[in-house]
Steps between C-alpha positions, in 0.01 A plus 500: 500500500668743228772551799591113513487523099738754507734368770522137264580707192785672692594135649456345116744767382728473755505121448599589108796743575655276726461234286633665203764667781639150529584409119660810453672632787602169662720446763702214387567675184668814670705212690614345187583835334659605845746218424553546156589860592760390743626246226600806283815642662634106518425498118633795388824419699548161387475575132682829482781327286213332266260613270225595727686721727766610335477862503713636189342235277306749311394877545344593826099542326565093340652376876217660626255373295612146527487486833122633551438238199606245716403568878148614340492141321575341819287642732181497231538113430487475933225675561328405205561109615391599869205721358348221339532262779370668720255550265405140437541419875308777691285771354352445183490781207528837662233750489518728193479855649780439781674323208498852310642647835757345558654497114630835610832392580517375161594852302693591909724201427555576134578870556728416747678262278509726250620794714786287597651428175442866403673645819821268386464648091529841594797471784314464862495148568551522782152664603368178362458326870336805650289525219420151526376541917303774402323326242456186760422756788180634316354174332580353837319769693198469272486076543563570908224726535264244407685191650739509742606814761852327526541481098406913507730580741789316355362702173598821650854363600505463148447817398730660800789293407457567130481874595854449720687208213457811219687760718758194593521484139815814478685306751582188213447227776512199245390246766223721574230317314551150685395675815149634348475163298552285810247716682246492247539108489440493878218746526338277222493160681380757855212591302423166369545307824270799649228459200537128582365514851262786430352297223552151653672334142 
């Protein structure tokens, strides 16, 4: 009797990470961030002569700034919008504890944003993108351990070619960065598509 007990409980939590799984590591938003990432090289290009992209409109730490201002903005208001629908639609109010969990990207994120505009005031912008797939690789790693064995492994091509964009870094490739931004825009919609059918959203 205390064994069947034990093997619900195990079941009943199960049942609450996966739940809670599904509101905040979903599938179709890695998809829609996936394409917002591949969005970002078109952007940049097309408004190089305006405002937005216009590199010599302002010292390197205000460019800088503005532009994490803005592609934060962007992506929040999305996955805010698809956070709460899906919230409405499928799964009700998360459970509390796994709630607490998986807030830990929240100071990840913000120290990587951070480190970025920091890199660029003291003269190494350009170890901003490596910086930035190392940051991914490990909150990444932590999410696919508990998700997805795809999303984990794409976590540690994150770190690799973080480790490998720093020492491309002496070479000055300016084009470099729409090679790692392309890839991390593909490798997001892979692990969505693969949390999709894993999870059956």
């Amino acid at each position: 009797m205390e064994k069947n007990d034990a093997i619900k409980q195990i079941e009943s939590i199960k049942d609450v990470i996966d739940s809670s799984n599904k509101m905040f590591f979903s599938g179709k938003k890695l998809i829609v961030l996936g394409v917002l990432l591949l969005l970002i090289p078109i952007i940049e290009y097309s408004t190089q002569w305006m405002t937005f992209g216009f590199q010599d409109m302002s010292t390197p730490v205000v460019n800088a700034i503005v532009h994490v201002v803005v592609y934060y903005l962007i992506f929040y208001v999305i996955v805010k919008i698809i956070c709460k629908l899906k919230k409405n639609k499928h799964f009700g109010t998360p459970n509390s504890v796994i709630s607490k969990a998986f807030a830990v990207h929240t100071p990840i994120i913000y120290t990587m944003l951070a480190a970025v505009v920091i890199l660029i005031a003291i003269g190494h912008g350009a170890l901003a993108f490596p910086i930035v797939f190392l940051f991914l690789g490990i909150l990444f790693n932590l999410f696919g351990r508990f998700t997805n064995k795809t999303v984990e492994n794409i976590s540690w091509s994150y770190i690799i070619l973080g480790l490998i964009f720093m020492i491309l870094t002496i070479f000055s490739l300016s084009y470099l960065w729409v090679f790692f931004i392309v890839y991390l825009g593909v490798t997001y919609i892979i692990m969505g598509i693969s949390l999709l059918r894993q999870k059956g959203e």
